[in-house]
C-alpha positions in Angstrom: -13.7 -4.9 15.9 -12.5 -2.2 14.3 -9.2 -4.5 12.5 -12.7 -6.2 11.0 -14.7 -3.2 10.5 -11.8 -1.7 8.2 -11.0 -5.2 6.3 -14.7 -5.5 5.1 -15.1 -1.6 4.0 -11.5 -2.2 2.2 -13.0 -5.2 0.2 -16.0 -2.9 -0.8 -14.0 -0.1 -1.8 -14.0 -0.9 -5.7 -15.7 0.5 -8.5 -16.0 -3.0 -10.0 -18.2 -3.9 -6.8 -20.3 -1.3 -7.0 -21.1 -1.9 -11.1 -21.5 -5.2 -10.3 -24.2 -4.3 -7.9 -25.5 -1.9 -10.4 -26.1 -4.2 -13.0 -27.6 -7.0 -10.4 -30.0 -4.0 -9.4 -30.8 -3.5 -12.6 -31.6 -7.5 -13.5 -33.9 -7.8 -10.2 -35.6 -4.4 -9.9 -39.0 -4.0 -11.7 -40.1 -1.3 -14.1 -38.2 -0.5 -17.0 -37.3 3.0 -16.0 -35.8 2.4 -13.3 -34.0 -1.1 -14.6 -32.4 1.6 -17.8 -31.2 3.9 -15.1 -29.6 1.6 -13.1 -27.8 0.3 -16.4 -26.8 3.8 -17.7 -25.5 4.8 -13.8 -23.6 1.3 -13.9 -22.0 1.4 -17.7 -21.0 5.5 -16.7 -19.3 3.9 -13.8 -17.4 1.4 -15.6 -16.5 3.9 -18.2 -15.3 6.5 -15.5 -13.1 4.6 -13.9 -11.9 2.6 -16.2 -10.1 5.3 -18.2 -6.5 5.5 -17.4 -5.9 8.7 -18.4 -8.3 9.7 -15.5 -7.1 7.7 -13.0 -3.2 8.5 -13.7 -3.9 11.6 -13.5 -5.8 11.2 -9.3 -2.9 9.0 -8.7 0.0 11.0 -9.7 -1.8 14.3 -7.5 -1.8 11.1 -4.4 1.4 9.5 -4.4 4.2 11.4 -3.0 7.4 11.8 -5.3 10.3 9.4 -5.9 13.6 10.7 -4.3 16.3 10.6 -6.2 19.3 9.2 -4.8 21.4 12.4 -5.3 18.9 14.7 -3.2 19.3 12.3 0.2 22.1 14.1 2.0 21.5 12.6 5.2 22.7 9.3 7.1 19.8 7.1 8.9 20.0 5.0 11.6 17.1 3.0 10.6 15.0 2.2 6.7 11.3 1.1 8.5 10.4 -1.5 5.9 6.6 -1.9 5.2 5.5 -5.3 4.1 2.7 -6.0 2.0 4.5 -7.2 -0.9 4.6 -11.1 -0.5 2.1 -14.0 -0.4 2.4 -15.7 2.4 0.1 -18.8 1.6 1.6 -19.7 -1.6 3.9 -23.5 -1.2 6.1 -24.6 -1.0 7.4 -22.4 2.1 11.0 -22.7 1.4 10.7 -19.6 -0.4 9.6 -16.3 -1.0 7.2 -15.3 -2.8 6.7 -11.4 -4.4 4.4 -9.7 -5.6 3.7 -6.0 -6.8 5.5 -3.7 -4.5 8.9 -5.5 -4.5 10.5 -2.3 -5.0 10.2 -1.6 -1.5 12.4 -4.5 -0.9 14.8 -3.8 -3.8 14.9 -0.2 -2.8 15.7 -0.9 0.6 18.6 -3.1 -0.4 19.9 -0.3 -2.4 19.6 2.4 0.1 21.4 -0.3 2.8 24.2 -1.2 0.5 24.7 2.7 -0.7 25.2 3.2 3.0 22.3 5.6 3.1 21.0 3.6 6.1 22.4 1.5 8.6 19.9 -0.9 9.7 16.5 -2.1 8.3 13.6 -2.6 10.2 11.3 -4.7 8.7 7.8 -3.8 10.0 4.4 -6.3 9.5 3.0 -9.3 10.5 -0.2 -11.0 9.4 -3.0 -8.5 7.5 -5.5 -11.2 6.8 -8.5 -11.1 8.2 -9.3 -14.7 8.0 -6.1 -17.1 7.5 -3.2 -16.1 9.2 -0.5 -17.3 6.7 3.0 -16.5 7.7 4.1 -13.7 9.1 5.5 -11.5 5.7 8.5 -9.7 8.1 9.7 -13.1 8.8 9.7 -14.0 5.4 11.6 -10.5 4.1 14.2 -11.1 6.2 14.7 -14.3 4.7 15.2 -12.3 0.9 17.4 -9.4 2.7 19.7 -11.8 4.0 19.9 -13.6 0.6 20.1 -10.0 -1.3 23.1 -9.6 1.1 22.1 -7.8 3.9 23.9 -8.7 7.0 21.1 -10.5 9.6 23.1 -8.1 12.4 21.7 -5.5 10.5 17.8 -6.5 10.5 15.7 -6.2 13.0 11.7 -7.9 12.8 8.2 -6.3 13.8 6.0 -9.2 13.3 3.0 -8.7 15.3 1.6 -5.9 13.8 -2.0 -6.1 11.6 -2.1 -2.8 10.0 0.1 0.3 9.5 -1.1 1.9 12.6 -0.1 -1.1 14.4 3.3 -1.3 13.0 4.4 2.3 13.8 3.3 1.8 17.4 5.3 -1.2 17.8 7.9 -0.2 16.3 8.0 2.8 18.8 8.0 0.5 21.3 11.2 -1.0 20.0 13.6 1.4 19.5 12.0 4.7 21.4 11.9 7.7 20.4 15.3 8.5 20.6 16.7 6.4 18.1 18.1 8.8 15.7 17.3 9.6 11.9 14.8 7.3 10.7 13.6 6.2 7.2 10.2 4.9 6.0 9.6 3.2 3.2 6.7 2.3 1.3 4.6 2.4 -1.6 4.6 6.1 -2.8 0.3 5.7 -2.4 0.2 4.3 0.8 3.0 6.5 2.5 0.8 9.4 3.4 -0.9 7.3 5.5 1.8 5.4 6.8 3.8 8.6 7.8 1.0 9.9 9.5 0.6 6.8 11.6 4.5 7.1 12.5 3.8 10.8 13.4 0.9 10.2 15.9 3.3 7.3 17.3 5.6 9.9 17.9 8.2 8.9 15.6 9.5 11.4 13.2 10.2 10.2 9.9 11.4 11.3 6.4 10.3 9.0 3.7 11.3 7.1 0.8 8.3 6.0 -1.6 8.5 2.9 -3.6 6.4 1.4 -6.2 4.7 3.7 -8.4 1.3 3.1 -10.1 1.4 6.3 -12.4 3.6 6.7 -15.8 4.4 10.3 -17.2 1.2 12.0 -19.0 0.0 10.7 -21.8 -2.5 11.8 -24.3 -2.4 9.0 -27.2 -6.0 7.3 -28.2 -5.4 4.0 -26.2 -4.5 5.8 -22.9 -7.8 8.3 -23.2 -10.6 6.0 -24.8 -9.7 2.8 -24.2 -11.0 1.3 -21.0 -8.1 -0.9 -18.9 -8.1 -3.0 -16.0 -5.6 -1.2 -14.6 -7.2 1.9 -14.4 -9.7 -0.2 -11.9 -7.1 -1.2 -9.6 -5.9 2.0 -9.3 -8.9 3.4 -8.6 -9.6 0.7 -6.0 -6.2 1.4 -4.1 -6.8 5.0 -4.1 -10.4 4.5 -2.8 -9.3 1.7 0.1 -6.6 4.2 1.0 -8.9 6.9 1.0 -11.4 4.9 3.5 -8.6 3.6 5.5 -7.4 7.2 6.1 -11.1 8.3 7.1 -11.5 5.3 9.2 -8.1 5.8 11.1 -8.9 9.6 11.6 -12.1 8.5 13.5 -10.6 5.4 15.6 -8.1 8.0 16.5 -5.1 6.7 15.0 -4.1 9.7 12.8 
């Protein structure tokens, strides 16, 4: 119930669904006061958050800093892998398929072959609340061993539906005992995620991949003109938000 419950407030957690509904209000209600408020409320809204000055700067005070390569002095056991960055549906299956968020693969690669960490653990199943698709850590480990990562290296979480899921699973796996660990993720979703490996009882330092902010900006196309981007980003941060909220009260965090 509550894997459903979460999927359904994720999908409304965008400011493009709620101007949509705005302008839909505004084409059904009656009485032209109220049909001109609903208009103005729905154009501020598109206008808010499609700015991308605005939402670079809510998304670079969210996502937790890049580490640079130099500043990581210590040697980890595991690199906890997060999926969420393949389709799973697309054919044929003799493939992988990536999409945003390869950097967490890509990074993970580089850490193993830099020797930073010895083994990966590639953590997720299937996220979907309808289809079940393939399981994504089944396909990673397909692209880690063609990167060049030895398969007596990898180790698979496949079961899990969420983050939550994953980090208890993967307690279950290897304890809590099993040395220095490493998560990685993308550098918006990892506050999340680390709590989740917190309350599993898994200490963890972190690694964040796959940024959605660029260095501030202040030239006329970045502050006036209204991108699609700035949507999306705004609809990660919001789904995050919720799924923090939501996690907090199922008692996960």
């Amino acid at each position: 119930m509550f894997f459903t419950l979460s999927k359904i407030l994720g999908y409304l957690a965008s400011p493009l669904v709620w101007v949509s509904l705005l302008f839909i209000g505004a084409l059904l209600i009656r009485g032209k006061q109220k049909r001109r408020k609903l208009l103005v409320t729905g154009l501020s809204t598109l206008i808010f958050f499609s700015n991308e000055f605005i939402s670079n700067e809510v998304m670079l005070l969210w996502e937790i800093p890049a580490t640079p390569y130099a500043d990581v002095v210590k040697h980890y056991n595991y690199g906890i892998l997060l999926t969420g960055v393949t389709s799973t549906d697309t054919q044929p299956d003799d493939r992988v398929y990536f999409q945003r968020g390869a950097d967490r693969v890509v990074h993970t690669v580089d850490l193993y072959k830099r020797g930073i960490i010895s083994r990966i653990l590639i953590a997720g199943g299937s996220g979907r609340l309808v289809t079940e698709g393939r399981r994504e850590a089944d396909d990673i480990f397909k692209a880690l061993v063609l990167m060049g990562v030895d398969s007596v290296d990898l180790e698979i979480e496949n079961e899990s539906r969420n983050t939550y899921e994953s980090a208890v699973n993967v307690e279950k796996m290897i304890g809590k005992e099993a040395g220095e660990l490493l998560l990685i993720t993308s550098a918006y979703h990892m506050r999340r995620s680390r709590a989740c490996f917190h309350k599993a009882g898994l200490t963890v330092d972190v690694f964040s991949t796959d940024f959605h902010t660029h260095p501030r900006m202040f030239t006329p196309d970045v502050l006036f003109i209204p991108k699609v981007d700035a949507l999306l980003n705004w609809q990660r941060l919001i789904k995050e938000w919720v799924g923090i909220m939501a996690y907090k009260l199922a008692g996960y965090l």
